[in-house]
PAZAPA-4460 file (N, C-alpha, C; in steps of 0.05 Angstrom, whole numbers, plus 32768, in hexadecimal, padded with zeros to 4 digits):
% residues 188
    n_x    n_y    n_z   ca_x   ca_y   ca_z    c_x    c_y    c_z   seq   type   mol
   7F2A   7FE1   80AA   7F21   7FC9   809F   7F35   7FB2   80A4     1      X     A
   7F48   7FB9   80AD   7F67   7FA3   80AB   7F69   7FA9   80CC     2      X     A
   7F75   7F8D   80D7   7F7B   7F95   80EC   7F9C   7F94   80F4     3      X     A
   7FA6   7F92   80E1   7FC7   7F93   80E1   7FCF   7FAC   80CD     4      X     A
   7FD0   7FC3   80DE   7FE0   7FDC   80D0   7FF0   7FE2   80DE     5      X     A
   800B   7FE7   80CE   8016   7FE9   80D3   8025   800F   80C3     6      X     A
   8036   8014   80D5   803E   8037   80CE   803E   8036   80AD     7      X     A
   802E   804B   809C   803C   8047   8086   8054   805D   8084     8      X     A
   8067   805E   8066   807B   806A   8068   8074   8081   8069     9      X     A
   808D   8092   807E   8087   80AA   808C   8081   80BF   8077    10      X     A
   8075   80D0   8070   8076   80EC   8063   807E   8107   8065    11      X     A
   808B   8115   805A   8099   8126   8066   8086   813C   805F    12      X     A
   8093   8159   807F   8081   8160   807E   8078   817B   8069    13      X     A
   8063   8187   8070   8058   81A0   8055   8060   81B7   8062    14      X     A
   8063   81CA   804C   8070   81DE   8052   805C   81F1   8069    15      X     A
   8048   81EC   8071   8038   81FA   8082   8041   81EE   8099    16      X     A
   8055   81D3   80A5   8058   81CE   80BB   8076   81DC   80C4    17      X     A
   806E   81E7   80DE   807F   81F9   80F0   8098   81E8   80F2    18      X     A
   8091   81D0   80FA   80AE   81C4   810E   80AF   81B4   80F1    19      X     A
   80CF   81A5   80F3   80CD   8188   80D9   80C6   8173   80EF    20      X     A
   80B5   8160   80E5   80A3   814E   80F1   8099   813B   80D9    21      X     A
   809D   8128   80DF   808D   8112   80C9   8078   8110   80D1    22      X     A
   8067   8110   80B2   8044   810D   80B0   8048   80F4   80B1    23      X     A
   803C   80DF   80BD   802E   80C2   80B5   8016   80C3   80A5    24      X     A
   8011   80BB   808D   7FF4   80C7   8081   7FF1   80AB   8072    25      X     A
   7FD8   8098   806F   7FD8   8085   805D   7FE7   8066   805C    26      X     A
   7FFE   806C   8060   8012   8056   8067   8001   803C   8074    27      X     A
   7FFA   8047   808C   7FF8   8036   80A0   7FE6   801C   8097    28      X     A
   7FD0   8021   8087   7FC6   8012   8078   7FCF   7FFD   8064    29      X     A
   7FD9   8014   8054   7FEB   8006   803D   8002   7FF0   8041    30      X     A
   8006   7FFD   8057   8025   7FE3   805F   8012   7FCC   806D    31      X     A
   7FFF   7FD0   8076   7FF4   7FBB   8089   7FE9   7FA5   806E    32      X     A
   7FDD   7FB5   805C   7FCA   7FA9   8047   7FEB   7FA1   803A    33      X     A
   7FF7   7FA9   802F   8017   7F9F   8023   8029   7F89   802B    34      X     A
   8022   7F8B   8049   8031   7F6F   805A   802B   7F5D   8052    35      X     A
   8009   7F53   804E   7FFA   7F42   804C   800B   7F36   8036    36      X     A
   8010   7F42   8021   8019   7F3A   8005   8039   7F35   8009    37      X     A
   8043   7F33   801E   8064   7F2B   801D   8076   7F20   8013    38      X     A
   8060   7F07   801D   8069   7EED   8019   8058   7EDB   8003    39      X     A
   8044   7EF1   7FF2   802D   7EDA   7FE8   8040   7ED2   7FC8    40      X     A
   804C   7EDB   7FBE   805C   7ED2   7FA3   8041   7EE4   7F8D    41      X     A
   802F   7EF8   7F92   8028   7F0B   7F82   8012   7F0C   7F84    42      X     A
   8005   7F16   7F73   7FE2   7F17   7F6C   7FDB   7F04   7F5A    43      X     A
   7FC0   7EF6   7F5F   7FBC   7EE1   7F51   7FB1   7EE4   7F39    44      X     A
   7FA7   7EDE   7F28   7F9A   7ED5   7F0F   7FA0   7EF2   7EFE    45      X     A
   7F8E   7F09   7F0C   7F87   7F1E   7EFA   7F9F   7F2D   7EFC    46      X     A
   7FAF   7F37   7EDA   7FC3   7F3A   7ED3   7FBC   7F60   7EC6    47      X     A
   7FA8   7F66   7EC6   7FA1   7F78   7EC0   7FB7   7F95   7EC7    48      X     A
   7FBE   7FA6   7EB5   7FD2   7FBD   7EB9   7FD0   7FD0   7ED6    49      X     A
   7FBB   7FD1   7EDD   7FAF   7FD6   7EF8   7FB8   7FCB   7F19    50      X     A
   7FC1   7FA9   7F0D   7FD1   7FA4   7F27   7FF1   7FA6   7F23    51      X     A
   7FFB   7FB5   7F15   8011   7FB3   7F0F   801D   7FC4   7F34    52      X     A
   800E   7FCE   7F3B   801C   7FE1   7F52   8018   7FCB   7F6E    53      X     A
   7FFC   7FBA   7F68   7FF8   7FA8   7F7D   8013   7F8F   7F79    54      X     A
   801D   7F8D   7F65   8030   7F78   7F5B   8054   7F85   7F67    55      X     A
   8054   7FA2   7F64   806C   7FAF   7F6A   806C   7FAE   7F8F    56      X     A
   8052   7FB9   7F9B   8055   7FB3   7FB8   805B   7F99   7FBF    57      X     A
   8050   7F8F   7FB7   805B   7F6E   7FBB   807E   7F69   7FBF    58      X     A
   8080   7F65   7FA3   809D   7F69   7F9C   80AD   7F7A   7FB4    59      X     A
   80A7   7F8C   7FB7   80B9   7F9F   7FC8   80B0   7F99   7FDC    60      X     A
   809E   7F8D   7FF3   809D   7F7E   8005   80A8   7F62   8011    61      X     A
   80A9   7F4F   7FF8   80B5   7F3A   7FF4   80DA   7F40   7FF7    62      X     A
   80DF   7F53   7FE3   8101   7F53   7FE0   8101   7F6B   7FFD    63      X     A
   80EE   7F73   800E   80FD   7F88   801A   810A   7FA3   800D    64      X     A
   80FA   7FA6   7FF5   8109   7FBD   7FE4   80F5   7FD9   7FE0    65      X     A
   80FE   7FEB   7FEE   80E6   8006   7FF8   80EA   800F   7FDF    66      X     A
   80FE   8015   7FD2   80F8   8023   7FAF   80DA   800A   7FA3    67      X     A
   80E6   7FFA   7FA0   80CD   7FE9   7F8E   80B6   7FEA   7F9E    68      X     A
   80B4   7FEA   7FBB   8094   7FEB   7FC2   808D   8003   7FC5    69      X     A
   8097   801A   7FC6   808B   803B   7FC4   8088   803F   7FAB    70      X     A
   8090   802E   7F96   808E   8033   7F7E   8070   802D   7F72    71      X     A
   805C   801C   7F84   804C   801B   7F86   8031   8032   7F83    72      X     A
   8041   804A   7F96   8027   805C   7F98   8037   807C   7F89    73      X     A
   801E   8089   7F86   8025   8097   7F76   8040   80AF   7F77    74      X     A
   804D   80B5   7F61   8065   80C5   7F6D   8062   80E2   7F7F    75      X     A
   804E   80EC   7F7E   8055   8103   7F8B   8056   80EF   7FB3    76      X     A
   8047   80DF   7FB2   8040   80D0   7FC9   805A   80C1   7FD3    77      X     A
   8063   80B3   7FBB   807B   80A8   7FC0   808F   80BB   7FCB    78      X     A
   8095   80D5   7FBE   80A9   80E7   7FC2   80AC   80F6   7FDA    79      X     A
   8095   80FF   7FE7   808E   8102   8006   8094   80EC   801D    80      X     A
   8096   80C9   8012   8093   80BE   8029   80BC   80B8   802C    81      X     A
   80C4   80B9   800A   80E9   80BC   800A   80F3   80C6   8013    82      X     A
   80DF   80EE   8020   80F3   80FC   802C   80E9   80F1   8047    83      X     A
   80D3   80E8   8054   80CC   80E6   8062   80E6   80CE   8077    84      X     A
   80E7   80BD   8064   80F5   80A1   8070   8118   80B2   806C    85      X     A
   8128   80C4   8061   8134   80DB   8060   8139   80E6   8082    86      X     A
   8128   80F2   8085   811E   80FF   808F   8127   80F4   80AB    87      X     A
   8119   80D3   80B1   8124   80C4   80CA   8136   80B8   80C6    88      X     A
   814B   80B9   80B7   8167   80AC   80B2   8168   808B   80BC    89      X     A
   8156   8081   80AF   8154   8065   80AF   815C   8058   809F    90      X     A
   815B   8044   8095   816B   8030   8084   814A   8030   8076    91      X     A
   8148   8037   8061   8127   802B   804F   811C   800F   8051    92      X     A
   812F   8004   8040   812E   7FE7   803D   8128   7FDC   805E    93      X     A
   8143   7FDC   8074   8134   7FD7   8084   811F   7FE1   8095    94      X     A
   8111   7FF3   8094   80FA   8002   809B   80E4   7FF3   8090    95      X     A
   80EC   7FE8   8078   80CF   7FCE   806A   80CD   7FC0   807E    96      X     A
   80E7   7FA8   8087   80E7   7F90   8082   80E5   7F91   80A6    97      X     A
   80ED   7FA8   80BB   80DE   7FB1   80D2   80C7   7FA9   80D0    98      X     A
   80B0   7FC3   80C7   8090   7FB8   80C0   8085   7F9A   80BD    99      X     A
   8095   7F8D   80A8   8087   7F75   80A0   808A   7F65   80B5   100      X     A
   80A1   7F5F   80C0   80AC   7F51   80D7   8098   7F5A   80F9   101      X     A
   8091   7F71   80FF   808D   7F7A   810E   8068   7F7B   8114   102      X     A
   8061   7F7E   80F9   8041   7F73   80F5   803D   7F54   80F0   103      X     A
   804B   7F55   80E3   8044   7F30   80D7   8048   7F1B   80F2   104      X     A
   8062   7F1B   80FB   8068   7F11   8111   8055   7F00   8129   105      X     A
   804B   7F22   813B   803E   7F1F   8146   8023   7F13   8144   106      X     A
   8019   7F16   8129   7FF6   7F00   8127   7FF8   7EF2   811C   107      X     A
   8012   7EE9   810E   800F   7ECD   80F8   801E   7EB9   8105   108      X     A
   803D   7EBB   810C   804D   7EBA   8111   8063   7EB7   8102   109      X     A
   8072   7E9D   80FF   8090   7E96   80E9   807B   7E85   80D7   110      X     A
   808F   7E8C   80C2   8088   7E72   80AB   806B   7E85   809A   111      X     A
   8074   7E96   8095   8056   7EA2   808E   8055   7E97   8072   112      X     A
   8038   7E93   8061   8031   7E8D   804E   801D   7E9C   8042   113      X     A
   8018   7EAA   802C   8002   7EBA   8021   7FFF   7EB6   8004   114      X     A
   7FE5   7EB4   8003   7FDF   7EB3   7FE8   7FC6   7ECB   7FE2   115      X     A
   7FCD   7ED7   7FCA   7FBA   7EED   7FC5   7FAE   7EF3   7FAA   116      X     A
   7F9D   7EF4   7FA8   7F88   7EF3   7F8F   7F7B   7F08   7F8D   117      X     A
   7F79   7F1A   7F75   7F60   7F2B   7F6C   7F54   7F1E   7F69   118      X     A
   7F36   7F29   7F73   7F1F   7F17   7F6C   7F07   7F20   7F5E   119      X     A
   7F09   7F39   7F61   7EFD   7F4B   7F4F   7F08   7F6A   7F52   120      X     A
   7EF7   7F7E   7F3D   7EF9   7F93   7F38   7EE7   7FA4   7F33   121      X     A
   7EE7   7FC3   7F41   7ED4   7FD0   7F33   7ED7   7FE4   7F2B   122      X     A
   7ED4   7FF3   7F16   7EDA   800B   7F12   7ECE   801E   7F1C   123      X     A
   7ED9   8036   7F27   7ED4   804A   7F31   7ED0   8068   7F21   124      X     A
   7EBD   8071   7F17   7EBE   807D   7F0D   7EA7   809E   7F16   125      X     A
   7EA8   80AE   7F05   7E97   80D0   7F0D   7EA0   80D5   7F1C   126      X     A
   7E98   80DB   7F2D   7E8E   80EE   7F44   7E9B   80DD   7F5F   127      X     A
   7E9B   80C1   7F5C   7EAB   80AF   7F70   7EC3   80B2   7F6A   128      X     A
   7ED1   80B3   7F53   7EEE   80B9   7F4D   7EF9   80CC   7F5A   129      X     A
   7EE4   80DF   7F5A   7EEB   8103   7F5F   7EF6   8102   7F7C   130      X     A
   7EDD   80F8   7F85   7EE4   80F6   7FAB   7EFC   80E4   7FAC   131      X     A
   7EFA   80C8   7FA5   7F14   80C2   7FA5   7F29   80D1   7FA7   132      X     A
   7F29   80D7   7F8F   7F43   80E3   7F7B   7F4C   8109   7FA4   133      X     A
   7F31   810C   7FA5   7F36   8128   7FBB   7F37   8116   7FD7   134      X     A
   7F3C   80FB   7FD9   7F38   80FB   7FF1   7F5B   80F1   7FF4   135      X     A
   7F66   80E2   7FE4   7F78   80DE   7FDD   7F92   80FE   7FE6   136      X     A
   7F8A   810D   7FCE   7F94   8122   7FCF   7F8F   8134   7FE3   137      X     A
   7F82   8135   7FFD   7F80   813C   8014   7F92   8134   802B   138      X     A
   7F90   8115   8023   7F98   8105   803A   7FBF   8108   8031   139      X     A
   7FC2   80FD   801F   7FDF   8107   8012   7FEB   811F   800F   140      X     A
   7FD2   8139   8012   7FE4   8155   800E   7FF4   8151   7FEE   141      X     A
   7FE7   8142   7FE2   7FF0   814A   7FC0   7FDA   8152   7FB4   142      X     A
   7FE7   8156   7F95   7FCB   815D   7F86   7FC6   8142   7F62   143      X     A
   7FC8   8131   7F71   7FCE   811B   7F59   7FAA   811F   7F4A   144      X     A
   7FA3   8110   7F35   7F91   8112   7F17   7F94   80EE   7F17   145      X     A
   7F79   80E4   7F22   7F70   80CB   7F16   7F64   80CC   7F01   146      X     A
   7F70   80BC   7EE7   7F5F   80B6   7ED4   7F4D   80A4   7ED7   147      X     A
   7F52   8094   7EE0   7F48   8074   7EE4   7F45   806E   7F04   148      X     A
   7F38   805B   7F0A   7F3C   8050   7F1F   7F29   8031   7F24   149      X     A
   7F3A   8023   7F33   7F28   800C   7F35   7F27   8003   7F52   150      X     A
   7F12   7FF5   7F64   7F14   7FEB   7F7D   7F19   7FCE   7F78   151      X     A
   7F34   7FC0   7F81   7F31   7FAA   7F7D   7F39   7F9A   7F96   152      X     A
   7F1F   7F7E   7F93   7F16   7F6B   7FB0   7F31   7F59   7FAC   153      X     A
   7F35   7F57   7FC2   7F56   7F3E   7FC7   7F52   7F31   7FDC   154      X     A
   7F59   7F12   7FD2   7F53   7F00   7FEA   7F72   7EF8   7FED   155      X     A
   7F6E   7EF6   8009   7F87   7EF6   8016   7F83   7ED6   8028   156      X     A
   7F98   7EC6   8028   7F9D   7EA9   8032   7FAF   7EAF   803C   157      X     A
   7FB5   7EB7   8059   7FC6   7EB5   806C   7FCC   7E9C   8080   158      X     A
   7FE6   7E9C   8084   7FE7   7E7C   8094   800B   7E7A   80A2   159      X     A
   800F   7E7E   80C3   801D   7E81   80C8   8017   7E6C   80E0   160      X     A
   8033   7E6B   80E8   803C   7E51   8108   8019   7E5D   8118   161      X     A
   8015   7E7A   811E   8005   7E78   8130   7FE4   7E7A   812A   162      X     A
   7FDA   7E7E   8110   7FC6   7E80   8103   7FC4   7E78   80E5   163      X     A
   7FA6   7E79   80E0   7FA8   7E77   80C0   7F8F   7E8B   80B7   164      X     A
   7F92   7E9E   80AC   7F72   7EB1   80A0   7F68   7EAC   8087   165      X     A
   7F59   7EAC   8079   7F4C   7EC0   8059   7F45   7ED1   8063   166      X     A
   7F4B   7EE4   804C   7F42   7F01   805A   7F37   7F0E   803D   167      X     A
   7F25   7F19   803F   7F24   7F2E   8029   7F1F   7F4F   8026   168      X     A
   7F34   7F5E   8017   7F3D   7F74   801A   7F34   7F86   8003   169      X     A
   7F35   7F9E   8004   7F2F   7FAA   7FE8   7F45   7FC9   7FEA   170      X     A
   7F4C   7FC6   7FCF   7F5F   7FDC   7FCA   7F5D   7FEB   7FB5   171      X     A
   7F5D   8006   7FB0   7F57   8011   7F96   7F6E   8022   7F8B   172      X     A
   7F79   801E   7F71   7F8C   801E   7F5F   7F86   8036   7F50   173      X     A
   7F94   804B   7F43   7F90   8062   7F35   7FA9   8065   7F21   174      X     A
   7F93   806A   7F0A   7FAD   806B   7EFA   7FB8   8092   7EF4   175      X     A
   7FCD   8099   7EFF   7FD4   80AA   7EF7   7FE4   80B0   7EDE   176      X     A
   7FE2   80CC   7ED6   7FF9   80CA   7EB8   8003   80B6   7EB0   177      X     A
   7FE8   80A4   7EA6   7FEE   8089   7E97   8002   8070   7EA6   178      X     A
   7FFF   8074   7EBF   8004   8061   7ED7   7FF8   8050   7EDF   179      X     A
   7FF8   803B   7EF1   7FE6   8032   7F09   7FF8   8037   7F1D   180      X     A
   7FE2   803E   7F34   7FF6   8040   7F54   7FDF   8038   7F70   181      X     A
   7FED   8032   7F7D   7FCD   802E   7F98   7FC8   8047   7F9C   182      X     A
   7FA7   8048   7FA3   7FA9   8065   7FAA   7F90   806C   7FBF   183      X     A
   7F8F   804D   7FC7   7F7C   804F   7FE4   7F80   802C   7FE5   184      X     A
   7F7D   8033   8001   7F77   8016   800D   7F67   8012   8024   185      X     A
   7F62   8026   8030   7F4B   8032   8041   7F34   802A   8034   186      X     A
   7F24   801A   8028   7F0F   8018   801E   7EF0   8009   8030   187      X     A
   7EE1   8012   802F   7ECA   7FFA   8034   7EC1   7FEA   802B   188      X     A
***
């Protein structure tokens, strides 16, 4: 649905893999959908406990800080992509600010500007949760428990030296053991 993805953070691998090898699983989205928000100064209007993880990606995109933006998604998810970035003996922080620089760059150019707004929400609930909640835990190789979950629409005002977009995106948030964290961004 995005046409700027970029790698998300690496995941390390499961004990059923032979060689050590980093999984790429999910990321790629998430950092692409996360860039967007770099530079926007947060989420707009709706303050709801739910964007608290869309508010922390931000933050940790903006400062370049991989603790605050993995803090975003859920911990067993988070904890896989720490050994993962581990794993390639990279600098974290700069491994963000790589991505942002390296996607953003090329289709916006310098001087980037973003503004981002929830615009709505929907709750996700039964039997849609479930698949969620298993497709999640498929794609991650964890076994995380959504209580909650919501899909929420974001308009995106991009505007750099070489373009300017609106874009609108949708992301869905899960609250774990009395959390919120992203927990798809793959959505239709």
């Amino acid at each position: 649905y995005s046409e700027n993805v970029a790698p998300m953070p690496p995941v390390a691998p499961t004990r059923s893999t032979k060689k050590p090898k980093l999984i790429l699983i999910l990321i790629g989205v998430i950092v692409g959908l996360a860039i967007f928000f770099a530079t926007s100064g947060g989420v707009g209007s709706d303050n709801g406990p739910y964007t608290k993880p869309v508010k922390d990606m931000v933050a940790g995109m903006e400062q370049s800080d991989w603790d605050l933006f993995i803090s975003a998604f859920p911990p067993k998810y988070a904890e896989l992509a720490n050994t993962g970035i581990q794993m390639m003996g990279v600098d974290k922080d700069a491994y963000l600010k790589e991505k942002i620089d390296t996607e953003l760059g090329d289709d916006y150019g310098a001087n980037l500007k973003v503004q981002v707004k929830v615009v709505s929400k929907k709750e996700i609930t039964g039997s849609d949760l479930k698949e969620a909640e298993d497709k999640y835990n498929s794609q991650t190789r964890t076994d995380e428990t959504f209580e909650k979950m919501y899909e929420l629409k974001i308009k995106e005002n991009i505007k750099g030296d070489k373009t300017s977009r609106v874009k609108y995106e949708k992301i869905r948030v899960a609250q774990i053991d009395g959390s919120w964290y992203i927990a798809d961004t793959d959505v239709d």
